[in-house]
C-alpha positions in Angstrom: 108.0 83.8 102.7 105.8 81.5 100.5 108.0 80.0 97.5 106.2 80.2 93.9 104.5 78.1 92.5 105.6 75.4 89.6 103.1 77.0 87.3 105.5 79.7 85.7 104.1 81.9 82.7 106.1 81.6 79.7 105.6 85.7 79.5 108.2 87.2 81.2 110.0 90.5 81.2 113.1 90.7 81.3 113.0 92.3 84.7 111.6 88.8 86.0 113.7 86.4 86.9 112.9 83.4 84.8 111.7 81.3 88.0 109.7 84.4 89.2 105.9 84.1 88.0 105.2 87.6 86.5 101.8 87.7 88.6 104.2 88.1 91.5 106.7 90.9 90.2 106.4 94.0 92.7 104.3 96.8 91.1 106.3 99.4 93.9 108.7 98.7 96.4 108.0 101.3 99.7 110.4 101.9 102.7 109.3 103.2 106.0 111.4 105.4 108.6 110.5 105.6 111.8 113.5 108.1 112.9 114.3 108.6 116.5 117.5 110.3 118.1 119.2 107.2 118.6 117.6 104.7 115.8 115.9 104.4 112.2 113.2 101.7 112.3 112.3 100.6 108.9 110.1 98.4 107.1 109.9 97.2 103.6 106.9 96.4 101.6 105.7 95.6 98.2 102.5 96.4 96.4 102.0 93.2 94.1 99.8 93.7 90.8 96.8 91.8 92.7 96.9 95.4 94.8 98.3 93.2 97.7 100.6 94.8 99.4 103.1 92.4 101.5 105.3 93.5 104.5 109.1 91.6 103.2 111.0 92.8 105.8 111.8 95.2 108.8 114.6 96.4 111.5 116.6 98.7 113.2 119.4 100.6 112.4 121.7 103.1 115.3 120.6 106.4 113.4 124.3 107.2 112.3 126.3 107.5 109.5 127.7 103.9 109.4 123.7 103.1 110.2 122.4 104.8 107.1 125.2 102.8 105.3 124.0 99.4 106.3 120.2 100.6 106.0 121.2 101.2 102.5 122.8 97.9 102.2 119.8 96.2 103.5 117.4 97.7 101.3 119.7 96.6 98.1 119.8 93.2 99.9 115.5 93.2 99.6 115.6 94.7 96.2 115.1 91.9 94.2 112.9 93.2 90.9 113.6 96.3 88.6 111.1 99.0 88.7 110.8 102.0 86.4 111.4 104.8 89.6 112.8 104.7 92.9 111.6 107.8 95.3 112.9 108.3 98.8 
């Protein structure tokens, strides 16, 4: 993961962390679910205001109910920006 650059805007939100350029605050945050008997494979991704749209993370959870907890946990973990809606 690239670290931003020095140039920060002085036009934040107050959803921005102050050493987070605003340019790269997530527009959406989506989660994939690949769900198998045994397993939930998941990826996260964010679509950026450029309209890129970055893969941040992904990996494998035993498709149980101790499994959907730490899926859960891990997506907090990755959530790093506010956004207005959050649909599963």
């Amino acid at each position: 993961m690239s670290t931003p650059s020095s140039n920060t805007s002085s036009n934040t939100s107050s959803n921005t962390p102050s050493n987070t350029p605003s340019c790269l605050t997530p527009l959406k945050y989506c989660v994939g679910i690949d769900v198998a008997k045994d397993s939930l494979k998941v990826c996260l991704s964010v679509l950026l205001p450029d309209l890129q749209i970055k893969v941040k993370a992904s990996t494998q959870f035993a498709n149980t109910e101790k499994g959907f907890e730490l899926f859960w946990a891990w997506v907090n973990k990755h959530y790093k920006h506010k956004v207005d809606a959050v649909k599963v």
